[in-house]
C-alpha positions as CSV (number, residue, x, y, z in Angstrom):
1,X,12.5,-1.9,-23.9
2,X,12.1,1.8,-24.5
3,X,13.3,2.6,-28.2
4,X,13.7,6.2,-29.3
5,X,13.7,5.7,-33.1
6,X,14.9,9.3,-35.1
7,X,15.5,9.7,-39.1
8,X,15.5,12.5,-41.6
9,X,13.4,12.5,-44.3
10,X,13.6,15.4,-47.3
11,X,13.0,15.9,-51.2
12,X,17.0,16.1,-50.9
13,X,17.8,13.2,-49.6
14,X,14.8,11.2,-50.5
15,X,12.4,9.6,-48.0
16,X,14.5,5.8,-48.0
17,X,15.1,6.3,-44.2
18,X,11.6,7.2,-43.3
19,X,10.3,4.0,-44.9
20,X,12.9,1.9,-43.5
21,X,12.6,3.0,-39.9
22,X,8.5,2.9,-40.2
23,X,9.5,-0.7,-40.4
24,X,11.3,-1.3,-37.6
25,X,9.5,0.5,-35.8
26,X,6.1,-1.1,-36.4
27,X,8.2,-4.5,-35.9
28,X,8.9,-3.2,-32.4
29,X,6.0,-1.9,-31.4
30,X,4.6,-5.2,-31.4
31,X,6.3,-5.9,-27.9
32,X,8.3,-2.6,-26.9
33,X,7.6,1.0,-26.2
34,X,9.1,2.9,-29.1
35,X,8.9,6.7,-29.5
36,X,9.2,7.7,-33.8
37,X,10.5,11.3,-34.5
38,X,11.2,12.7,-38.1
39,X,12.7,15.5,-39.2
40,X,11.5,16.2,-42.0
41,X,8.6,18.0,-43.9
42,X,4.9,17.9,-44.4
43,X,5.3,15.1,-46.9
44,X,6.8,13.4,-43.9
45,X,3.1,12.9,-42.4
46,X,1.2,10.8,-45.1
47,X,4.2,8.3,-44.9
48,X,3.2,8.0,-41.1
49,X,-0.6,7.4,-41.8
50,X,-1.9,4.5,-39.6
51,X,1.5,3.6,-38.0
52,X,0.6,1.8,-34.9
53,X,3.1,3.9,-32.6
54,X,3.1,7.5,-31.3
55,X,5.2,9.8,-34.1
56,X,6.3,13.4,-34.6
57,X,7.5,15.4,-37.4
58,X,9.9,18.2,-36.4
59,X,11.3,20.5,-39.2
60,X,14.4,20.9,-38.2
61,X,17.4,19.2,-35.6
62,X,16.4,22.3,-33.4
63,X,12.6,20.3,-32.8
64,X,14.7,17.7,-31.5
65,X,15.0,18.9,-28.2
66,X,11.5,19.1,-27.0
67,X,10.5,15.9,-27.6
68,X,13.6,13.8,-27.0
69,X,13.3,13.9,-23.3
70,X,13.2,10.8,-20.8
71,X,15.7,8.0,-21.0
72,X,15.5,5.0,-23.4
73,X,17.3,1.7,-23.6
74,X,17.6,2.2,-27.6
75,X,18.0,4.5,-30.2
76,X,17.8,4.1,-33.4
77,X,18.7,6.6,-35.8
78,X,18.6,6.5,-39.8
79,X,20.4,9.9,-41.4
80,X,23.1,10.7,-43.3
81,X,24.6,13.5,-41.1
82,X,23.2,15.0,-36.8
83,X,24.9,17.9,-35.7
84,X,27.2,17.9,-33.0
85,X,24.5,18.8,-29.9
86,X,21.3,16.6,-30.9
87,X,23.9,13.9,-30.9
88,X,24.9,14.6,-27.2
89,X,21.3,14.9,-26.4
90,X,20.3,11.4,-27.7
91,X,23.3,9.9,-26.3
92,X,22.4,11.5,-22.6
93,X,19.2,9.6,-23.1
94,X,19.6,6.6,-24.5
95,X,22.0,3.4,-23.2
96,X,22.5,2.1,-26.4
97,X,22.6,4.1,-30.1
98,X,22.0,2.2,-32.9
99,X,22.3,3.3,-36.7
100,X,20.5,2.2,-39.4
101,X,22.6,3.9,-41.9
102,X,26.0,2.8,-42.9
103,X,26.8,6.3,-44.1
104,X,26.1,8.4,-40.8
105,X,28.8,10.9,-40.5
106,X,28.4,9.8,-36.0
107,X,29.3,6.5,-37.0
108,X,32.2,6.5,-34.2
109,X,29.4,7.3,-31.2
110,X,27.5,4.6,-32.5
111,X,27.2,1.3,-30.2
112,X,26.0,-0.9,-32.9
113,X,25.6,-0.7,-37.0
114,X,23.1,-2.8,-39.0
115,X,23.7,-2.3,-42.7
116,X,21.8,-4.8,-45.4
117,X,24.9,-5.6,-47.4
118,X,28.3,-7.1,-46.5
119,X,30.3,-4.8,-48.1
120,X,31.1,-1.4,-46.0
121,X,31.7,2.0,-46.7
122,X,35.3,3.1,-45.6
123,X,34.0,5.7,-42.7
124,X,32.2,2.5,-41.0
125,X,35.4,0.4,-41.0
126,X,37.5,3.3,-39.1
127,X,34.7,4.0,-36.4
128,X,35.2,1.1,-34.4
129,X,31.2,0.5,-34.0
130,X,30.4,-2.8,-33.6
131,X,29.2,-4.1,-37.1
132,X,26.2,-6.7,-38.4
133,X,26.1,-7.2,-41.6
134,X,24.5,-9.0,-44.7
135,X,21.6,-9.8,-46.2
136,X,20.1,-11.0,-43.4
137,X,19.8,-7.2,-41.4
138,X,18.2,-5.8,-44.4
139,X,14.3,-4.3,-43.3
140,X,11.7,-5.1,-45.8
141,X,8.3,-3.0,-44.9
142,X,5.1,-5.3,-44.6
143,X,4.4,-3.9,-48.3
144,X,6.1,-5.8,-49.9
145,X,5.2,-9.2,-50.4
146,X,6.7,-12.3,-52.5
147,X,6.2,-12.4,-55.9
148,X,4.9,-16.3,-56.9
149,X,6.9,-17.6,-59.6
150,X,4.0,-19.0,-61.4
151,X,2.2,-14.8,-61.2
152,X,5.6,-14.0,-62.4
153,X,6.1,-16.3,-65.1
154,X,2.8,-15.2,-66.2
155,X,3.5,-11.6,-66.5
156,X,6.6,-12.3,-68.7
157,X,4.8,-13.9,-71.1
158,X,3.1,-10.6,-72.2
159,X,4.1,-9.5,-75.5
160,X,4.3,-5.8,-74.1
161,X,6.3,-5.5,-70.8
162,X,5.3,-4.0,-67.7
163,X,8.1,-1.9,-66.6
164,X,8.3,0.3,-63.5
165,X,10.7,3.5,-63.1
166,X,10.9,4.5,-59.2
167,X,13.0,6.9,-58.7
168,X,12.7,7.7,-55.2
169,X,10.0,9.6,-53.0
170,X,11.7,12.8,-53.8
171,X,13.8,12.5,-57.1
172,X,15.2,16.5,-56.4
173,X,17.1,16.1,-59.5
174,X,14.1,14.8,-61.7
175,X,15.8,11.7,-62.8
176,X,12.1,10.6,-63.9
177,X,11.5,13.0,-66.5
178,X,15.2,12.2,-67.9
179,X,14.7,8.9,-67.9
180,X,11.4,8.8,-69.7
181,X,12.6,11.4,-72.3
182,X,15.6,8.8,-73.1
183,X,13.4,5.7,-72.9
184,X,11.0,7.0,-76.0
185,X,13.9,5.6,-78.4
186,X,13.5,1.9,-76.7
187,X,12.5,-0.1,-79.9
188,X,10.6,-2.5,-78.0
189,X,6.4,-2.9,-77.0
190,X,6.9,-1.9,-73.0
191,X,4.3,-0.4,-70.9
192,X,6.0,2.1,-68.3
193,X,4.7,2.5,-65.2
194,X,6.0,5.6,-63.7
195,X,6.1,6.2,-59.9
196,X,6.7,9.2,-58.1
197,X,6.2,10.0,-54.7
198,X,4.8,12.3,-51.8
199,X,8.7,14.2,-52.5
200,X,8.1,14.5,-56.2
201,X,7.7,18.4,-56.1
202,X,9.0,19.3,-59.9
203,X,6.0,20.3,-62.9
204,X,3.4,17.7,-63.4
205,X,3.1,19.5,-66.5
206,X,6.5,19.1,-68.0
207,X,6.3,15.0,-67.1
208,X,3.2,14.4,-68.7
209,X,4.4,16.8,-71.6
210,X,6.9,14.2,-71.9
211,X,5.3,11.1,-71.8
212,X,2.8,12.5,-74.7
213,X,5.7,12.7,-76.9
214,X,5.9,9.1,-76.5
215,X,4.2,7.4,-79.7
216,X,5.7,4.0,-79.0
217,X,4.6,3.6,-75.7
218,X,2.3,2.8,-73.1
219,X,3.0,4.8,-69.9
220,X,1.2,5.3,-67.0
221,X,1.5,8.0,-64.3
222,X,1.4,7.0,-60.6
223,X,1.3,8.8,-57.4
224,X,2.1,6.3,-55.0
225,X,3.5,5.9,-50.9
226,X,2.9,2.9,-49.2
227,X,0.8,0.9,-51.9
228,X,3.3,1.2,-54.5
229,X,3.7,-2.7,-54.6
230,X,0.3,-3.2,-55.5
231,X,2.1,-1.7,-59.1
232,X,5.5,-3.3,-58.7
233,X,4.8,-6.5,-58.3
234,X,2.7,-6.5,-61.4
235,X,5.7,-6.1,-63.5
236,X,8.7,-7.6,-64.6
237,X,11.3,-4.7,-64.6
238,X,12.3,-1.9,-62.2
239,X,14.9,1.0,-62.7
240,X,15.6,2.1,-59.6
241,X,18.4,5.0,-57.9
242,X,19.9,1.7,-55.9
243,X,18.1,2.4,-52.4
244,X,15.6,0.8,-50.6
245,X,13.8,-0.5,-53.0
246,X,16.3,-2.3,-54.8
247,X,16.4,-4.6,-51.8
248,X,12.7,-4.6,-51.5
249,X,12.5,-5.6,-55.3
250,X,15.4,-8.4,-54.5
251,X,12.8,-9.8,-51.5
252,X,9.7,-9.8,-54.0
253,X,11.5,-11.5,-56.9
254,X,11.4,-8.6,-59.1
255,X,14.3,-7.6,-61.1
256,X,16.1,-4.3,-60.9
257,X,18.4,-1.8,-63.0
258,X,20.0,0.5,-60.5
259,X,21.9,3.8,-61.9
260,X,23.5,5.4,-58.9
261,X,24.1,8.9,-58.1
262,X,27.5,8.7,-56.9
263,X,30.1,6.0,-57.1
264,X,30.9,5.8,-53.6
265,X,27.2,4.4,-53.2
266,X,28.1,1.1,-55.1
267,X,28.6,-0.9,-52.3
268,X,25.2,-0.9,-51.5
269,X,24.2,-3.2,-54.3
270,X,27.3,-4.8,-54.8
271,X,26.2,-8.0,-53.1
272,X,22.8,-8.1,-55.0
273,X,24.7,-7.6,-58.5
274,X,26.9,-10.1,-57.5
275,X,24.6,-12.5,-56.8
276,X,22.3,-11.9,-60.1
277,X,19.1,-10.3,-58.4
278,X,19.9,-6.9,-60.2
279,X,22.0,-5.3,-62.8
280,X,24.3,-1.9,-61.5
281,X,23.8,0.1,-64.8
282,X,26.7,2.9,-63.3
283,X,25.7,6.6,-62.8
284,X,23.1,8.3,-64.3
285,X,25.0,9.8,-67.8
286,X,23.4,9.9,-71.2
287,X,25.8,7.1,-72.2
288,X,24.9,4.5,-69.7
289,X,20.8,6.0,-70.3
290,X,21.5,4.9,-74.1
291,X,23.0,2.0,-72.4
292,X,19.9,1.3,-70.8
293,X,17.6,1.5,-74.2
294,X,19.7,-1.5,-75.4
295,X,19.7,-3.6,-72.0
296,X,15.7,-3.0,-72.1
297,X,15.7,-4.4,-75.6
298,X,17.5,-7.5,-74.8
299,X,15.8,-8.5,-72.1
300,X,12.6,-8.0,-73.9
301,X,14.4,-10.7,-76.4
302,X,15.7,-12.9,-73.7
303,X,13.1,-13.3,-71.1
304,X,14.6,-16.3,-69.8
305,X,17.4,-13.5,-67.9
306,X,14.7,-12.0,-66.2
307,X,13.5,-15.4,-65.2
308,X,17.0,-16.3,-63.9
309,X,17.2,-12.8,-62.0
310,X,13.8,-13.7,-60.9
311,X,14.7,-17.1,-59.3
312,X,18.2,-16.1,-57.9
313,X,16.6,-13.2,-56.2
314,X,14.1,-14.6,-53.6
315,X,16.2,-16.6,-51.6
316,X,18.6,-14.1,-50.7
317,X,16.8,-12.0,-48.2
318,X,13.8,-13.6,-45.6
319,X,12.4,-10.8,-44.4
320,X,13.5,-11.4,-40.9
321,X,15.7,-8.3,-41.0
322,X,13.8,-6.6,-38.1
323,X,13.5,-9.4,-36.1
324,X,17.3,-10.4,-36.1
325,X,18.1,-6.3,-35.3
326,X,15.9,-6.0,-32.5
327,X,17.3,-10.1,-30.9
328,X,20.9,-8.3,-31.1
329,X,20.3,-5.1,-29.5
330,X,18.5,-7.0,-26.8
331,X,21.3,-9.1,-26.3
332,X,23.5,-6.0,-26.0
333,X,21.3,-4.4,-23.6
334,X,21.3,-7.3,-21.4
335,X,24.9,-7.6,-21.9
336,X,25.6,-4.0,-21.1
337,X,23.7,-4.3,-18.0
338,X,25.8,-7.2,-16.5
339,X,28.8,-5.2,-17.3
340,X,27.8,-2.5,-15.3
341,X,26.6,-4.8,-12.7
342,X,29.8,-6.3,-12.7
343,X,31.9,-3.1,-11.9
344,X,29.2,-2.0,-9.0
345,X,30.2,-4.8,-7.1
């Protein structure tokens, strides 16, 4: 199988779709042909150090056409929006398009959709695409690995907590720095490990300004990419933005506190926060951020909740995401094939 595999990657809109289609691809590369394009910026390239498969970074949907040229059984794409001809071009090429995202505004020229949760956003349900969904399709990078519960247990018996705040590779509204700035009133012994990424393009200055007006803390300052879960899974707490590392964080056994940008984005950690692997905290406001002060305080009290969030969250997702995503488009390939055998004779 030939697999054209395209996402968008940006300070903007964050560098989630990068990291989960590095995944699949490096899970099919182990026994197809698969072409990686990004569009996307200079940051864009240390995310594709050492990937095992031929990959360009183009800067614009322009770049597109020069390198998507051949024909290709697959295509994956991972985006929020493709205009209008770069769409027509991929579909020209490819038998079968596939989206990642269950938020891409071509969800009705989509053959198939592989979203990690159950729950769908309205503009999926009216495309007509044929839909997978669930836990089970969610792509876990190779990363991220298990946390034992025995390592875990062990890190929560600390008297000052190890707490990680991710907000995303590109953060381009600085939710780190408001974060931190709100978390100095937490009247509890935490250490804070912050982690920014290759997108993090706001003052250095200004964060560690911040964190020096800290008395009551221990906070550490992090660059990180592909070994941030060499941090993560040395704590016992993440605050995350709700993307895709919530669902990493679900697979490892770490608990999360997700504040979303939008309310429409809800649904994709509805399943998790239903099942008790993470707490949706709401929208980033200074309400639910004072909100936050006091949830960090009683789970420093009641460690036994981040136990239970602990336990509940590692059986939900296997890992096998990749593996289930690629066995289904090859069954629509072959499928699609026998159709069109069907109407030659």
């Amino acid at each position: 199988m030939r697999i054209l595999s395209i996402c968008k990657a940006s300070t903007e809109i964050g560098l989630g779709h990068l990291i989960r289609s590095r995944a699949m691809a490096e899970a099919a590369s182990a026994r197809h042909e698969v072409r990686f394009i990004v569009i996307g910026g200079e940051m864009a390239r240390k995310l594709l150090a050492g990937c095992g498969f031929p990959a360009k970074v183009v800067p614009d949907e322009a770049g597109l056409e020069e390198h998507v040229v051949g024909t290709f059984d697959a295509a994956f794409l991972d985006m929020l929006s493709l205009g209008e001809e770069p769409m027509a071009q991929v579909r020209r090429r490819a038998r079968l398009c596939v989206s990642l995202c269950p938020i891409f505004d071509r969800m009705a020229e989509m053959d198939l959709l592989f979203s990690r949760t159950r729950y769908s956003h309205p503009a999926s349900e009216k495309a007509g695409v044929e839909r997978y969904l669930g836990l089970e399709y969610a792509v876990i990078r190779k990363e991220c690995v298990r946390i034992a519960t025995k390592e875990y247990k062990g890190v929560l018996s600390r008297s000052t907590l190890p707490i990680a705040i991710s907000m995303g590779g590109g953060d381009a509204a600085n939710k780190t720095r408001r974060f931190l700035k709100s978390l100095r009133t937490c009247r509890v012994p935490a250490t804070f490990w912050v982690l920014v990424g290759e997108g993090y393009n706001h003052s250095y200055d200004a964060l560690i300004n911040t964190i020096e007006r800290d008395r009551g803390h221990e906070i550490i300052l992090a660059k990180t990419n592909m070994s941030m879960w060499h941090i993560l899974r040395n704590c016992v707490l993440a605050i995350l933005p709700g993307g895709v590392t919530t669902y990493e964080a679900a697979f490892a056994g770490l608990p999360s506190v997700n504040m979303l940008e939008a309310r429409d984005q809800s649904f994709l950690i509805r399943e998790l926060a239903e099942a008790g692997a993470c707490i949706d905290a709401g929208l980033v406001s200074d309400a639910n951020l004072r909100r936050l002060n006091l949830l960090v305080e009683r789970l420093h009290r009641d460690r036994g909740a981040l136990l239970r969030m602990h336990e509940r969250a590692k059986p939900l997702i296997d890992g096998k995401g990749c593996e289930r995503i690629l066995r289904v488009t090859e069954r629509a390939l072959s499928g699609k094939g026998e159709r069109k055998a069907g109407r030659a004779a």
